[in-house]
C-alpha positions as semicolon CSV with decimal commas, in nm:
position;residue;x (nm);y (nm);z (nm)
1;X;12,492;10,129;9,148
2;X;12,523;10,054;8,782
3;X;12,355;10,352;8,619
4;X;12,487;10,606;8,891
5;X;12,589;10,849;8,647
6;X;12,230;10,919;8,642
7;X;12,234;11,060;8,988
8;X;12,425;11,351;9,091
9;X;12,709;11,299;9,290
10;X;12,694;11,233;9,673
11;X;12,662;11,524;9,939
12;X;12,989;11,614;10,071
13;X;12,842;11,688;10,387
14;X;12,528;11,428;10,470
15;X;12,177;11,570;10,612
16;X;12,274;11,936;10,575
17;X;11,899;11,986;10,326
18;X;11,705;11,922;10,524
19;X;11,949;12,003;10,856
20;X;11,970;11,838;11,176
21;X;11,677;12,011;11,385
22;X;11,916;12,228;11,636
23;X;11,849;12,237;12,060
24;X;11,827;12,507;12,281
25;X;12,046;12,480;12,600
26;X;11,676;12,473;12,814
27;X;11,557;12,151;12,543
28;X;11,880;12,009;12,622
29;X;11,830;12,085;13,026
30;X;11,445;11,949;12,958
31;X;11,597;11,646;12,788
32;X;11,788;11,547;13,079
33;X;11,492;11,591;13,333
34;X;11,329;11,319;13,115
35;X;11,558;11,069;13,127
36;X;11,659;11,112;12,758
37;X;12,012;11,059;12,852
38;X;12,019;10,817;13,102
39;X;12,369;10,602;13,206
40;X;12,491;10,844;12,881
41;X;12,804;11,152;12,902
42;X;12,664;11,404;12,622
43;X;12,646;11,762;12,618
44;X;12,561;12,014;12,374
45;X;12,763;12,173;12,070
46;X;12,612;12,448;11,837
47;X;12,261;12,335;11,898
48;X;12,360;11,907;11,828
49;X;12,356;11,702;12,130
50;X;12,714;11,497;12,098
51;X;12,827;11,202;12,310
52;X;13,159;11,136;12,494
53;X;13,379;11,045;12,443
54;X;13,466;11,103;12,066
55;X;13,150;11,371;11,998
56;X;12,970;11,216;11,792
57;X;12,633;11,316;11,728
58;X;12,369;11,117;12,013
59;X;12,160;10,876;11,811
60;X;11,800;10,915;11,875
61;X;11,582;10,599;11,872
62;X;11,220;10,639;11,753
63;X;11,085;10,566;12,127
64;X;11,319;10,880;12,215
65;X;11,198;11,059;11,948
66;X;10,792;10,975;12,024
67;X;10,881;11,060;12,383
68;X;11,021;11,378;12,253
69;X;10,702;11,478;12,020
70;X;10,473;11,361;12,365
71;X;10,632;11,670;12,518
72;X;10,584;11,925;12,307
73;X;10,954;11,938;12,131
74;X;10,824;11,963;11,769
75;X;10,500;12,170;11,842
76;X;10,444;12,332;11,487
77;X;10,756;12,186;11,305
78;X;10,782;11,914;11,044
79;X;11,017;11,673;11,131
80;X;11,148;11,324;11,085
81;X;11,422;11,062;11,209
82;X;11,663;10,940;10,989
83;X;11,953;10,751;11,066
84;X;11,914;10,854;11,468
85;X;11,920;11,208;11,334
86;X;11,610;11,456;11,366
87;X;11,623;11,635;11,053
88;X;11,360;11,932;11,035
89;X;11,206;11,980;10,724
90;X;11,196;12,326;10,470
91;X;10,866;12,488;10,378
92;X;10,759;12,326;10,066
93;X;10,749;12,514;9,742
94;X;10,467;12,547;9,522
95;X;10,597;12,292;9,245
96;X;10,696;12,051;9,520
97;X;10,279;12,037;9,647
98;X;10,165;12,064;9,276
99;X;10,382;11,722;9,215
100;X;10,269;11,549;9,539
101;X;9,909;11,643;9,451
102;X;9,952;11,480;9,091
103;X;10,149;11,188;9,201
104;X;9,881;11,117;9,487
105;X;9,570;11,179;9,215
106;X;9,768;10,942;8,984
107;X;9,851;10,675;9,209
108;X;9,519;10,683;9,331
109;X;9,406;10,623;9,042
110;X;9,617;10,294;8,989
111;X;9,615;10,145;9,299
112;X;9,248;9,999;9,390
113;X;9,055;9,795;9,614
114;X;9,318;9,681;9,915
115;X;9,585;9,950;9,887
116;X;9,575;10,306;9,957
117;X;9,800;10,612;9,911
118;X;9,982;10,765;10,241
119;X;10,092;11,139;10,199
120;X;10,403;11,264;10,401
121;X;10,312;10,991;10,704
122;X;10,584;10,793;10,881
123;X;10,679;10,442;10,766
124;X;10,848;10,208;11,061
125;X;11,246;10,154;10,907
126;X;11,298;10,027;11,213
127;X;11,503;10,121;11,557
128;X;11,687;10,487;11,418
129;X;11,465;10,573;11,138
130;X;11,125;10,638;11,043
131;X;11,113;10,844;10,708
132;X;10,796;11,046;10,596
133;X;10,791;11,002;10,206
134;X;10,578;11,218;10,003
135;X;10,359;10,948;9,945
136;X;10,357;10,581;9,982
137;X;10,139;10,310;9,859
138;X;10,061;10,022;10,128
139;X;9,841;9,728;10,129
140;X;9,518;9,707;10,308
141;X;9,288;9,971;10,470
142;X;9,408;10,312;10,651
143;X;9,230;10,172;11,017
144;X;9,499;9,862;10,965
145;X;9,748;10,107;11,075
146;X;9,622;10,261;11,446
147;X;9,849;10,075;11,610
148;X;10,163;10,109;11,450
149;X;10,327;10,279;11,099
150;X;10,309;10,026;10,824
151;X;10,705;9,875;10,793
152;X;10,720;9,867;10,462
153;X;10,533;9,984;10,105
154;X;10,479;9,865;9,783
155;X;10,607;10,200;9,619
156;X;10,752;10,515;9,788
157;X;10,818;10,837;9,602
158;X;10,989;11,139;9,720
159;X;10,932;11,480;9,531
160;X;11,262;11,632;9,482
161;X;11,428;11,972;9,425
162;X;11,621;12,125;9,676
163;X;11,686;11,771;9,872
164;X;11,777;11,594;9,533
165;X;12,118;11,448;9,657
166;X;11,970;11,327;9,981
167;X;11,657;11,163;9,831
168;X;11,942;10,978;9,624
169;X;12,191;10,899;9,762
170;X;12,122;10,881;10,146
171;X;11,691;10,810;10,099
172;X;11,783;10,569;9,848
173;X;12,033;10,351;10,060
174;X;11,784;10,419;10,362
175;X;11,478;10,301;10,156
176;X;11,661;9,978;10,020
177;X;11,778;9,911;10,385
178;X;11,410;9,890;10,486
179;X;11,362;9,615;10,190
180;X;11,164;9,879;9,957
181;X;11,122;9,719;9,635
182;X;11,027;10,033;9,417
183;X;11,135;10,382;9,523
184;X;11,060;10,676;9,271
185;X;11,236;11,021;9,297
186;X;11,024;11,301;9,086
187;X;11,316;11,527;8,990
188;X;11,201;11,870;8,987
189;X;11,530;11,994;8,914
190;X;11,565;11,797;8,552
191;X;11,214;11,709;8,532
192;X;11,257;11,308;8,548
193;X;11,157;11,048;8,726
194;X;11,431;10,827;8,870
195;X;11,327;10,476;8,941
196;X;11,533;10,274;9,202
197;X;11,490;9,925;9,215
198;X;11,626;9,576;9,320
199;X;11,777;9,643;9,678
200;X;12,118;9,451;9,788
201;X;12,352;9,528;10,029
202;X;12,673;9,780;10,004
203;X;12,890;9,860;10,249
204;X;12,998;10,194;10,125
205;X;12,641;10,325;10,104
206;X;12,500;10,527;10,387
207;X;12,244;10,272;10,542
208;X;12,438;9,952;10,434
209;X;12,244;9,901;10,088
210;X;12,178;10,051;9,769
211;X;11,997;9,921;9,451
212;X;12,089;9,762;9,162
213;X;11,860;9,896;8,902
214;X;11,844;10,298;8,843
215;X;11,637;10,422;8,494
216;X;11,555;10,782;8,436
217;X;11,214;10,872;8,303
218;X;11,100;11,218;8,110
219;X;10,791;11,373;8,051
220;X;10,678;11,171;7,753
221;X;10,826;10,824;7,892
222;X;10,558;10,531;8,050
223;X;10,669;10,389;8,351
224;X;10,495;10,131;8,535
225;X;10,485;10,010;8,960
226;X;10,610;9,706;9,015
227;X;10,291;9,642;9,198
228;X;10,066;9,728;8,944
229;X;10,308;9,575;8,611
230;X;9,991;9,646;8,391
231;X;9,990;10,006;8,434
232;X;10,096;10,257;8,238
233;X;10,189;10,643;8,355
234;X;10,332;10,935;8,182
235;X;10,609;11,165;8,345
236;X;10,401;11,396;8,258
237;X;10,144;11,265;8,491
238;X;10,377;11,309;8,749
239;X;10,583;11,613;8,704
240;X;10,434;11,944;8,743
């Protein structure tokens, strides 16, 4: 990336905030009774379900997943796949709501007639992954979407503190692997907004793509959507 000394520097350790979500030995026994793990040799290490040979971690597909959430796996817990990993998700802090309350009032605001503003749903990334940003702007009506997740966005934005490394470095190859166009972090640990833009492919990057444009934005910067070019928003709109 050609401004990545903006960012700071890659997790040693990927997915550790937010962590894998860990198994029981009877989830693991219940996984088996459904099938889960078919024609596979896996068994279970420290609460991750690992294959054999090798031990690797098992990569979940989003139909495993759903058929894990339509028996009662996550009941109560805030989750999402990434990668083929279910990550479970922190509490969120009160800066962290206060910033996904003003970037959903100010994107809102931007975004009319034909688009509307999805907070912390799922977005279909395909096979291994489906992410739940902090909010995402997609075309057309919410009722569009009761059959299946929207695949892509016009803008996603992730509100950042403790999970700033993830959201980007592993998010932001994840997000520019799905094709996104305009993904916004909202910094809460140096109060900017980071702007990623202009996907293309990288091999070294966790999902196979990173971006080629990366600008930093303070509280008394304008930055604009790409979707909405006329528009004009202060960091300070979005940063609590």
């Amino acid at each position: 990336m050609a401004t990545a000394d903006l960012l700071p520097p890659p997790p040693a350790a990927p997915r550790q905030n937010p962590s894998p979500r860990l198994w029981t030995a009877a989830e693991f026994a219940r996984m088996r009774e459904l099938g889960l793990f078919a024609g596979r040799d896996v068994e279970l290490v420290a609460g991750i379900v690992r294959e054999n040979p090798g031990g690797g971690p098992f990569v979940f597909t989003r139909t495993e997943y759903y058929a894990l959430d339509a028996n009662h796996f996550f009941r109560g817990q805030r989750v999402q796949l990434i990668g083929g990993v279910i990550l479970q998700e922190s509490p969120m802090n009160p800066p962290h709501a206060v910033a996904v309350t003003l970037g959903l009032s100010t994107l809102q605001t931007l975004f009319g007639a034909g688009h509307h503003v999805r907070v912390q749903l799922p977005i279909d990334l395909g096979l291994i992954s489906e992410p739940q940003p902090d909010l995402a702007v997609v075309a057309g009506l919410p009722r569009e979407y009761l059959t299946d997740h929207p695949k892509t966005a016009l803008l996603v934005v992730e509100v950042s503190d403790t999970t700033i490394q993830e959201d980007t470095h592993e998010k932001a190859s994840l997000y520019a692997s799905g094709g996104i166009e305009d993904y916004w972090v909202i910094d809460l640990t140096t109060s900017r907004v980071l702007v990623f833009r202009s996907p293309r492919p990288d091999p070294k990057a966790r999902f196979g793509h990173d971006h080629v444009s990366l600008a930093a934005y303070g509280r008394e910067d304008r930055l604009s959507p790409l979707a909405a070019p006329d528009a004009r928003i202060l960091g300070s709109d979005l940063l609590p």
